[in-house]
N, C-alpha and C positions, 0 to 999 in steps of 0.2 A: 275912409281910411281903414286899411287894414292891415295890424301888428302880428300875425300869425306869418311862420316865416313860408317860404317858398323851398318847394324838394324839387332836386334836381337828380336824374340818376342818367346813369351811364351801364355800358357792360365790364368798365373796368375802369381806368384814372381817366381814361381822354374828353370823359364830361369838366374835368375841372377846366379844362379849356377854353368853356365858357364860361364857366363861375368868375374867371377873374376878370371878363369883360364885364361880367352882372355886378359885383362888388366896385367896380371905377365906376359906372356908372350910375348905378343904383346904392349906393353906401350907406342907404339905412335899412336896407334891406337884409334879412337874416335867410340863413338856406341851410338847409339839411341837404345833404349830399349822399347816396348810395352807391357806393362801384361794386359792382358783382365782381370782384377781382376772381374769385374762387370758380367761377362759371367761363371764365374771358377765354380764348374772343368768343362772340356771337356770330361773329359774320359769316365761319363758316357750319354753323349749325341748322339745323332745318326750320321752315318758319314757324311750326306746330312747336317746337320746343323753345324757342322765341318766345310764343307766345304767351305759353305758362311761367317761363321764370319774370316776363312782364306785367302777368295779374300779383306774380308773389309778391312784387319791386311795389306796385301801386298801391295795393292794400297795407303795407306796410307806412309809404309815405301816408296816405290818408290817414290811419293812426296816429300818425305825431302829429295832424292837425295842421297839414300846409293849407296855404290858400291859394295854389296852382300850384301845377304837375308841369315839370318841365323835360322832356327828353331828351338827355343830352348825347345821344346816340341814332348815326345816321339810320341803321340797320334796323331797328325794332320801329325807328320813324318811318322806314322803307315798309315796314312789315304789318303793323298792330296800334297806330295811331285811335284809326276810327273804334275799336276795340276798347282799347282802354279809357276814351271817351265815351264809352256806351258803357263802361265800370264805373267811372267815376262821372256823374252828371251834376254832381252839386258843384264841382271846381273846373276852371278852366282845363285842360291839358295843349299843351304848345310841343309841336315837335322841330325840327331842324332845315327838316328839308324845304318846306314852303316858304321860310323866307330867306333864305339863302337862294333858292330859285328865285323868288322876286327880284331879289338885288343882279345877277344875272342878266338874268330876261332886261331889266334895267340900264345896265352901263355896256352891254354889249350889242355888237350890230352885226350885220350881215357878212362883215368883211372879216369878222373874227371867225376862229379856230379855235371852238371852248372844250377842251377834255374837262373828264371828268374821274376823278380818281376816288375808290373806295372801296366797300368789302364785296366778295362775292353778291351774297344776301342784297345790297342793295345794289350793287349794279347790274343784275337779273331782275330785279323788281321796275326797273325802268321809270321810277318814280320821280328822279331828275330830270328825266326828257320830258315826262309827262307835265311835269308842273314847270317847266321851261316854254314849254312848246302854247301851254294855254293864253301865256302873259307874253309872250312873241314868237308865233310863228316863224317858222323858215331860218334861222339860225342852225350853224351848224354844229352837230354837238357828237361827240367820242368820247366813250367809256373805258376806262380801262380797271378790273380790279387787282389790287394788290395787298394778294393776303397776308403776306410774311409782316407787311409794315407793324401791325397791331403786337403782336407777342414780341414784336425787336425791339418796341416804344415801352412797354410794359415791363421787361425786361431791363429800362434805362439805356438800349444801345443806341444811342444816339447819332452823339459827335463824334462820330470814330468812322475808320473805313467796312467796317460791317454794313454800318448804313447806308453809305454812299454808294456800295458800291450793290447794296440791294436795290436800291434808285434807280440805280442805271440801266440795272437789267429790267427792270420794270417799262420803265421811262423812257430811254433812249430812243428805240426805234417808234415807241406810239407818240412820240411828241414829235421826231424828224418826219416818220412816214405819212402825220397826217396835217404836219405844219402847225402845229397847237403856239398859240402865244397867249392863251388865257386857260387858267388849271384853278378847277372848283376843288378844294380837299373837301372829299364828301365821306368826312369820317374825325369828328371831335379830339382823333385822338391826333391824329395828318398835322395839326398847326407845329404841333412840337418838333417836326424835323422840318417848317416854313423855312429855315436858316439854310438847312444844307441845302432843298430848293434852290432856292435865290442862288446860293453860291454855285451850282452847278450848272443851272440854265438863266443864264442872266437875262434881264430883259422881258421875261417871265411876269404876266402879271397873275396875282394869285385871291383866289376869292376864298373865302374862311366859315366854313357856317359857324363855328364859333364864336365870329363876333356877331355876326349877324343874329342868330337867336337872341345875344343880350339884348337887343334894340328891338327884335317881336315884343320881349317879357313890358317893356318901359309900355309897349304903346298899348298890350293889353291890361297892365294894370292901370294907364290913365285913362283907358276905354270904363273900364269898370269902376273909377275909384277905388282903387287895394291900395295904394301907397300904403307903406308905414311911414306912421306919422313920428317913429323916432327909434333909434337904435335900440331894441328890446330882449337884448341876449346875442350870444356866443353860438355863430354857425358853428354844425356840427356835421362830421365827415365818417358816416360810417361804411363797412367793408365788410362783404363776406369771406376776405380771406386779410387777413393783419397780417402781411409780412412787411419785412423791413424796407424790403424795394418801395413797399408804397409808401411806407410814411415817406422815407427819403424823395420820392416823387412828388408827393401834395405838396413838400416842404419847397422844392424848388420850384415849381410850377406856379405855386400861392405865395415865392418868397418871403417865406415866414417859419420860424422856429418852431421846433415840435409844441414847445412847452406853450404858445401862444393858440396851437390849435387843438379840439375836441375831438379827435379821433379815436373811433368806438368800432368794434368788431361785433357784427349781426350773422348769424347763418339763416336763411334764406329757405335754404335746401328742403324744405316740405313737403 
């Protein structure tokens, strides 16, 4: 058993996306959250600079004393996994993309059409095909990146026709011209417009690395024995940039009241 909570960061909100997979399923579980809001997006930044705002992100969780490092960001997963594994060797680090390729590789066959949607950054690092390709060969798989999504979602543009009709121009022709009926969001922040997905390309099946991570964290801390053995404090959501969009964002994403959550502003910036 283990009561020390679990850090989770992101390049800006779209990690909470698994957080509130980890919270339903894991409910005694306490997490510290970081979103570089102040840095966002990453995807189109260089991987050297990736890099560095990832050792500032991790040395920082390891100071509040998690007991694994969670990534909740396809992009630095695509980029600095093994890295910050080789920083931090006393605690686990879990990133996103290997078991969301698992699941994949999994429930899909030869006769599917799998796109893959996400930032620059990761979809030049080729690390979904790669870790698709190990667990099943010969599957056909199309990338597509779309960078606009991340500052539309962060910005709250959601449900409206900004976004939809950012979709389309993305979407349309990579999903007709290559016959796609299964779409990986490879990107924590992607779940959050799953809705207008659906409503646009019906029929659409869609795989989520953000649920999927929850279900890595379960099986590595029953690998390891970490469970907490009981509710031990008040996750807490800190940010390098406090503005109102994001509270208003944790608030509806985590369905919960400001006043119910610990949200704290950290600058990073070193």
């Amino acid at each position: 058993m283990d009561n020390r909570p679990i850090g989770f960061f992101d390049s800006g909100l779209g990690g909470l996306t698994s957080i509130v997979h980890t919270m339903k399923l894991l409910p005694r579980e306490r997490i510290i959250f970081f979103g570089d809001t102040a840095r966002t997006p990453y995807g189109s930044k260089s991987p050297e600079t990736i890099r560095q705002f990832t050792m500032q992100i991790g040395r920082f969780l390891v100071e509040q004393d998690v007991k694994m490092i969670v990534i909740a960001c396809n992009t630095v997963s695509a980029t600095c996994l093994t890295e910050l594994r080789q920083a931090c060797p006393a605690i686990p680090v879990i990133g996103v993309i290997s078991p969301t390729a698992k699941v994949a590789a999994k429930i899909c066959s030869e006769e599917d059409r799998i796109g893959i949607i996400a930032t620059k950054v990761t979809v030049k690092s080729n690390a979904y095909e790669r870790k698709i390709n190990e667990k099943h060969p010969g599957l056909h798989l199309f990338s597509k990146a779309c960078p606009a999504f991340v500052p539309l979602i962060e910005e709250g543009i959601i449900d409206n026709e900004i976004m939809d009709l950012t979709i389309r121009y993305y979407l349309d022709d990579f999903i007709r011209e290559n016959r796609i009926n299964t779409l990986i969001l490879g990107c924590t922040h992607y779940p959050l417009i799953a809705a207008n997905l659906k409503r646009i390309y019906p029929g659409l099946r869609i795989i989520s690395s953000s649920q999927e991570v929850a279900t890595a964290v379960q099986i590595e801390l029953k690998k390891r024995d970490m469970f907490a053995e009981a509710v031990s404090g008040e996750s807490v959501f800190y940010a390098s940039d406090l503005s109102e969009n994001y509270v208003n964002m944790i608030k509806m994403i985590l369905g919960k009241e400001e006043e119910e959550l610990d949200i704290k502003f950290k600058n990073l910036d070193i």
